[in-house]
LOFIKE-712135 format. One line per field, with one value per residue (C-alpha): x, y, z; residue number from 1. Coordinates in Angstrom, 1 decimal, decimal comma. Example, Ala and Ser with C-alpha at 12.3 -4.5 7.8 and 13.67 -1.06 7.14 Angstrom:
2
u [12,3  13,7]
v [-4,5  -1,1]
w [7,8  7,1]
kolmar [1  2]
END
This chain:
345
u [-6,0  -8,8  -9,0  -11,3  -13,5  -15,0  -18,4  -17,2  -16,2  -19,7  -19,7  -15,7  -16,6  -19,4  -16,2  -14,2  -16,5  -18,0  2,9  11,8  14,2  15,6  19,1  18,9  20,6  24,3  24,0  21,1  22,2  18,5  19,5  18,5  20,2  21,9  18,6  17,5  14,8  11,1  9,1  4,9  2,9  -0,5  -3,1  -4,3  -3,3  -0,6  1,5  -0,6  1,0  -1,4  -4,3  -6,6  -7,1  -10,6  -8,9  -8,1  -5,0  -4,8  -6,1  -3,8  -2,2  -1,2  2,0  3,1  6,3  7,1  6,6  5,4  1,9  -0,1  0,4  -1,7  -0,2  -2,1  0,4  2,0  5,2  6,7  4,9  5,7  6,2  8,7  11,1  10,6  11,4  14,3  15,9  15,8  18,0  15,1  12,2  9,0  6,6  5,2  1,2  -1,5  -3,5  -0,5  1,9  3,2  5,0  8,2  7,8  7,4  11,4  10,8  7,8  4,0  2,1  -1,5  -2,8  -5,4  -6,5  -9,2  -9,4  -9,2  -8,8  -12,5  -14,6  -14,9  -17,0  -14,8  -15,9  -11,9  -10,2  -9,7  -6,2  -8,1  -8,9  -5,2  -3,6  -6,3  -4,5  -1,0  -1,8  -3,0  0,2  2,0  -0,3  0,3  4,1  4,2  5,7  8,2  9,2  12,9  11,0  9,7  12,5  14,0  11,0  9,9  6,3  4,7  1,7  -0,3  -3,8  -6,4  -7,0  -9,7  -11,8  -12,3  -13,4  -15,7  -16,5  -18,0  -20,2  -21,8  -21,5  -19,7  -17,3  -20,2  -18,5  -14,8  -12,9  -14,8  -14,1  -10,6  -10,2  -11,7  -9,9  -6,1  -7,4  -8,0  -4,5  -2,9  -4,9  -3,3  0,2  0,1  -1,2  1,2  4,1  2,5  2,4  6,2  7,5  10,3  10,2  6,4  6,6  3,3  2,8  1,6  -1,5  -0,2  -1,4  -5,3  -5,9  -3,2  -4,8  -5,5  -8,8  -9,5  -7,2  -9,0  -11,3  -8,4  -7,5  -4,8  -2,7  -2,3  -3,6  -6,9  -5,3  -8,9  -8,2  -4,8  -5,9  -7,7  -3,9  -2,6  -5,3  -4,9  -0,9  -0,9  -2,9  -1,6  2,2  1,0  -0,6  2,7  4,5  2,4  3,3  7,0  6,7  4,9  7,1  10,3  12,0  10,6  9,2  7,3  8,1  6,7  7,3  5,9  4,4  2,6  6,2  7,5  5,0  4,6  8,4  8,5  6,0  7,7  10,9  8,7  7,4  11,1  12,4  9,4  10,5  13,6  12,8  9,2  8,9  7,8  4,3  2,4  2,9  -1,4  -1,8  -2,9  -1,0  -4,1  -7,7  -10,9  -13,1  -15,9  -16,6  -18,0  -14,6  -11,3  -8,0  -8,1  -11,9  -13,1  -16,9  -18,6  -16,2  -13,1  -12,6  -10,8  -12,6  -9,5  -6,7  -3,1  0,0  2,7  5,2  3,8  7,9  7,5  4,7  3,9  0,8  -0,3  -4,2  -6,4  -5,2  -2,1  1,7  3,4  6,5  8,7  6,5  7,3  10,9  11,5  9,1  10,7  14,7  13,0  11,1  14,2  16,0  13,7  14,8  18,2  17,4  16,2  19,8]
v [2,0  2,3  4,2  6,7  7,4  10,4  8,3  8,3  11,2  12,8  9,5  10,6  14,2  12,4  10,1  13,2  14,9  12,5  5,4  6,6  3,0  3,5  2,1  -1,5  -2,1  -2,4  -5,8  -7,7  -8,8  -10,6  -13,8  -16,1  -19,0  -18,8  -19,3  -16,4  -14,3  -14,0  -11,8  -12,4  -9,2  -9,4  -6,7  -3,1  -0,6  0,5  -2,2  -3,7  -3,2  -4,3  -6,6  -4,3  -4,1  -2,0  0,7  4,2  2,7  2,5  5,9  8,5  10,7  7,4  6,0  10,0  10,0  5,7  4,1  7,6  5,7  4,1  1,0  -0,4  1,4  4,1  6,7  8,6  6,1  3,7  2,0  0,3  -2,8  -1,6  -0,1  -2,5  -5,1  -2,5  -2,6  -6,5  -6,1  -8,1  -7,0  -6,4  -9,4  -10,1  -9,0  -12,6  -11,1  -11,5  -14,2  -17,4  -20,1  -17,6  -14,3  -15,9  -15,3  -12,3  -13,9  -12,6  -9,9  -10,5  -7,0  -5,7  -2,2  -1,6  -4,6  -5,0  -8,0  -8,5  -7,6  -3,9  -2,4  -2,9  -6,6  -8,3  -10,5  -9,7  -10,4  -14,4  -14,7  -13,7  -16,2  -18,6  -17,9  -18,1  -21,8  -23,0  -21,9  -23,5  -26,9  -26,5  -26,2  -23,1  -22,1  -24,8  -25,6  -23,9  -20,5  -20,8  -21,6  -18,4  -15,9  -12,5  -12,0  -8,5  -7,7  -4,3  -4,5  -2,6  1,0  0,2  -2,0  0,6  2,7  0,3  -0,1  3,1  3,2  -0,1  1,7  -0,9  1,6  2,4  -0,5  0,5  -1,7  -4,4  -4,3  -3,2  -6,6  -8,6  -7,7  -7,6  -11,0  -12,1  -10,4  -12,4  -15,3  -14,6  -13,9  -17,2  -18,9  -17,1  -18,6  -21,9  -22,3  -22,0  -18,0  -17,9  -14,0  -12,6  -8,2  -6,7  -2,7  -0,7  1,4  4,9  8,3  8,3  11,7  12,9  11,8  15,0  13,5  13,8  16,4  18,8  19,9  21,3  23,1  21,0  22,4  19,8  15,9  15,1  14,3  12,2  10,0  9,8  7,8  5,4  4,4  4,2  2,3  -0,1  -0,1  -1,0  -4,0  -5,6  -4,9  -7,5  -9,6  -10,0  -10,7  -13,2  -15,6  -14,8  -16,0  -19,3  -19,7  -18,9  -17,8  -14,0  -14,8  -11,9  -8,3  -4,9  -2,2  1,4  3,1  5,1  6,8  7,0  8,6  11,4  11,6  12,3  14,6  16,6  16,6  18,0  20,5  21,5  21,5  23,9  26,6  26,4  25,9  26,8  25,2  21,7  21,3  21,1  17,5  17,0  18,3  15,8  16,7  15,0  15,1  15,0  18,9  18,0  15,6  12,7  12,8  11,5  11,8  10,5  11,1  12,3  13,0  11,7  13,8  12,6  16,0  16,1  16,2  16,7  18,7  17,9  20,2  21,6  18,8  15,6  14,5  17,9  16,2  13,7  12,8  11,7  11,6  12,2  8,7  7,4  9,2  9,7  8,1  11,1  10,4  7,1  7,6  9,8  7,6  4,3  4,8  5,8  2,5  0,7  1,1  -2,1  -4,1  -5,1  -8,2  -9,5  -10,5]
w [-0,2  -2,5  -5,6  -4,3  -1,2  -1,7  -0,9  2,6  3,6  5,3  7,2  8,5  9,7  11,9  13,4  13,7  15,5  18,2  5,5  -9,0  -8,1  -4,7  -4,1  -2,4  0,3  0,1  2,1  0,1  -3,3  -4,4  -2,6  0,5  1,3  -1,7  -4,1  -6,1  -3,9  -4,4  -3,1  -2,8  -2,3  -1,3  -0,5  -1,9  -4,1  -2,2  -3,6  -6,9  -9,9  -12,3  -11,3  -11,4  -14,9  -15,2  -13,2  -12,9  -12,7  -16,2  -17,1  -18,6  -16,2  -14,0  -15,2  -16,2  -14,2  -15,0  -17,4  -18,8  -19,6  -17,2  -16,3  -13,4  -10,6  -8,4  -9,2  -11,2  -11,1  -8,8  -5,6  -2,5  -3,8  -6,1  -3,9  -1,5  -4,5  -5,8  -2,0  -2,5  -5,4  -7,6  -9,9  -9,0  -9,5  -12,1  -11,5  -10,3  -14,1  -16,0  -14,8  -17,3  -17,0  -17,7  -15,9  -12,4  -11,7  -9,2  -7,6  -7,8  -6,9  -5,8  -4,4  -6,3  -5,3  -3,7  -1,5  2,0  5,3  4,0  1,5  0,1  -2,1  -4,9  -6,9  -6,3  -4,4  -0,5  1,4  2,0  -1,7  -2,7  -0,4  -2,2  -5,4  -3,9  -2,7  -5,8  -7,4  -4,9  -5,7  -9,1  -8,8  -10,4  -7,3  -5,9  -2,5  -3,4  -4,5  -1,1  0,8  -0,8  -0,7  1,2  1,4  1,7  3,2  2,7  3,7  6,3  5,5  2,7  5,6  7,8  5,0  4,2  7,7  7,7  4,7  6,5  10,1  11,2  12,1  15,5  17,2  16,2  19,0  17,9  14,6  15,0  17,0  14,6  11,6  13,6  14,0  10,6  9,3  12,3  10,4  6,8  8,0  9,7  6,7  4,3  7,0  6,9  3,3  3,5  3,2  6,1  6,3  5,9  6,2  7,0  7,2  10,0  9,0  7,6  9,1  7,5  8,8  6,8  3,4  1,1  1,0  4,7  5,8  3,4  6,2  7,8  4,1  3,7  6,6  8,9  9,5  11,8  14,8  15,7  12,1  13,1  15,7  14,1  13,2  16,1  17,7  14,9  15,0  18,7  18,1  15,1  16,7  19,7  17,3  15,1  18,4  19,5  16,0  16,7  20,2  18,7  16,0  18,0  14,7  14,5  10,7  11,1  10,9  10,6  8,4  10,0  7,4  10,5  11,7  8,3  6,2  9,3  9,0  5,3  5,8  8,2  6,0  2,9  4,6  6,2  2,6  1,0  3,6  1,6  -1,8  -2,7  -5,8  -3,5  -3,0  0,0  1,1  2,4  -1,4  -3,9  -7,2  -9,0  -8,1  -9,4  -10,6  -8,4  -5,8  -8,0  -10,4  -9,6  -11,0  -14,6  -15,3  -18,7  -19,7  -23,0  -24,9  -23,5  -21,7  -18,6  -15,3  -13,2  -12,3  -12,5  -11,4  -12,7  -12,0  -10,1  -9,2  -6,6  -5,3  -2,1  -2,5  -6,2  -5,6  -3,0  -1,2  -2,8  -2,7  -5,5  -7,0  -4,8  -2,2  -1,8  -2,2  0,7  2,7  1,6  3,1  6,3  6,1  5,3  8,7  9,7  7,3  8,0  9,5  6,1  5,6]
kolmar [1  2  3  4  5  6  7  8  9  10  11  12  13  14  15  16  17  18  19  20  21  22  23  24  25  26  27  28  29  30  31  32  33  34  35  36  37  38  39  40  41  42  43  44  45  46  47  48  49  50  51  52  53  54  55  56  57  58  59  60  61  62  63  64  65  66  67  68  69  70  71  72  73  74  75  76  77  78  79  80  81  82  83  84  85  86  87  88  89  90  91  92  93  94  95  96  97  98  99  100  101  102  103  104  105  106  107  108  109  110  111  112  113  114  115  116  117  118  119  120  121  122  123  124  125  126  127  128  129  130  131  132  133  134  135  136  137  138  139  140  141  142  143  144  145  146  147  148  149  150  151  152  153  154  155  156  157  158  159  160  161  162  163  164  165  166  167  168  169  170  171  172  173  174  175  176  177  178  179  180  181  182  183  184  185  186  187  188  189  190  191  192  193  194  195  196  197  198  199  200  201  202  203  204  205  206  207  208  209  210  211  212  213  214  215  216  217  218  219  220  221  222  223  224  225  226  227  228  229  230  231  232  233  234  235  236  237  238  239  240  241  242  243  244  245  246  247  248  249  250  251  252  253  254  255  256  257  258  259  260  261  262  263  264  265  266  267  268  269  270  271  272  273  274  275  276  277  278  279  280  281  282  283  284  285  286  287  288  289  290  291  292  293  294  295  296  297  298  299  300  301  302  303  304  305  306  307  308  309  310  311  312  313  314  315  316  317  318  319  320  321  322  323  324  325  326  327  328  329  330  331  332  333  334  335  336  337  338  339  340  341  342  343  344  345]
END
């Protein structure tokens, strides 16, 4: 997702109206075939941790929860990629901005936030350009034909393009533009596979109506069923499109993880849990956001006053902002993601 896009939200009520360390798996140990794992991440700020370095990701309160300052991740602590990496038994990768010739030994994350399939508003590298990088590593021999022989890639990418898609009203022709971008993440996975990762995992699309951002037109109480949508419509594409490369490949390289299921899941387990123990936030809630409409979380004026809101205790929290979950967010969301994973080993 993107940092912020508050820009877009007029544009969405027109379309409504007319997905801390978590234990890895006991049965993955941080090796394939024997080598020591990699894992390539590529896509938005759901799973950069650090490449986008002029960032609110690097704005005090990010980074409150861990490392307790920020440190390039949109949240208050840990993200996809590191539970997905922790679950691996491995580090998370090193960030594309910050790599040498020393810290490459987990692999490399290439997601820089605010990205998309194609290009966003935001000046950085979309999913193409990131795979652009990856290959000149792999030209380079920074990255050896034995790091790919034992490497995971993960794929996160989507949710800021149709964002995007309706600042440019794009979004007026949605199959068509939901075709054309499954299309061009069938076209990276491919390429990511061809360039020699054996086990590429791409995400489903999470829940978009259930973003504090959007769902606020329904005061927080429930998701937009019509945004919701938008998901599925999505999901139901790319899941045909992934099984069309297994079928050509005959191997089943590729494989989904469903943020979509699992982010409505954890939700529905938060909001079981605060009917017991009211100390838990409302999980639509963002924990940090922005005074007014033009601020977001971590803004300060001229005098280096705060122009956001922050509560009590973000690790009570699911969602961190008004787009991304928080560290506990993504800890109850990532076990239920985990139950399609087995096949990794």
């Amino acid at each position: 997702m993107a940092p912020s896009i508050t820009s877009v939200v007029p544009l969405l009520f027109f379309l409504v109206f007319t997905v801390v360390e978590v234990e890895g798996a006991k049965k993955t140990y941080g090796v394939l075939d024997n080598n020591p794992l990699k894992l390539f991440v590529f896509g938005d700020s759901y799973v950069d941790t650090g490449n986008f370095v002029h960032s609110e990701s690097y704005k005090v309160p990010n980074g409150i929860t861990f490392p307790g300052t920020p440190a390039g991740r949109f949240s208050d602590g840990h993200v996809l990629t590191d539970f997905f990496a922790s679950y691996l038994k491995i580090g998370s990768p090193t960030p594309y901005a910050f790599i040498n010739s020393t810290n490459l030994q987990s692999g490399v994350n290439f997601a820089y936030g605010g990205t998309g399939v194609f290009d966003t508003s935001i000046d950085g590298p979309n999913t193409t350009a990131q795979i652009d990088s990856f290959q000149k590593l792999i030209e380079q021999n920074n990255i050896t034909k034995q790091d790919l022989q034992s490497s995971i890639a993960l794929v996160n990418a989507g949710a800021n393009d149709y964002t995007n898609a309706v600042k440019d009203g794009k979004i007026f022709d949605l199959k068509g533009f939901r075709e054309s971008l499954v299309q061009q993440i069938s076209v990276n996975l491919k390429r990511i596979y061809s360039l020699g990762v054996p086990k590429v995992a791409v995400t489903l699309l999470q829940p978009i109506g259930c973003l504090p951002e959007l769902n606020a037109i329904l005061l927080h109480q429930s998701c937009v069923d019509l945004l919701n949508k938008v998901s599925i419509d999505h999901n139901k594409l790319l899941l045909q499109a992934v099984q069309d490369l297994n079928n050509q490949t005959g191997q089943s390289p590729f494989m989904m993880l469903d943020l979509y299921t699992s982010f409505l899941s954890a939700i529905n387990i938060v909001d079981t849990q605060r009917q017991a123990n009211s100390t838990l936030m409302n999980p639509l809630e963002a924990c940090c956001e922005g005074t007014t409409l033009a601020d977001s979380c971590g803004t300060v004026d001229d005098k280096g006053q705060k122009k956001y809101r922050l509560c009590d205790n973000p690790t009570l929290s699911f969602f961190w902002d008004l787009v991304h979950p928080s560290q506990n967010g993504w800890s109850i969301i990532f076990p239920i993601v985990q139950a399609s994973l087995g096949h990794l080993t």
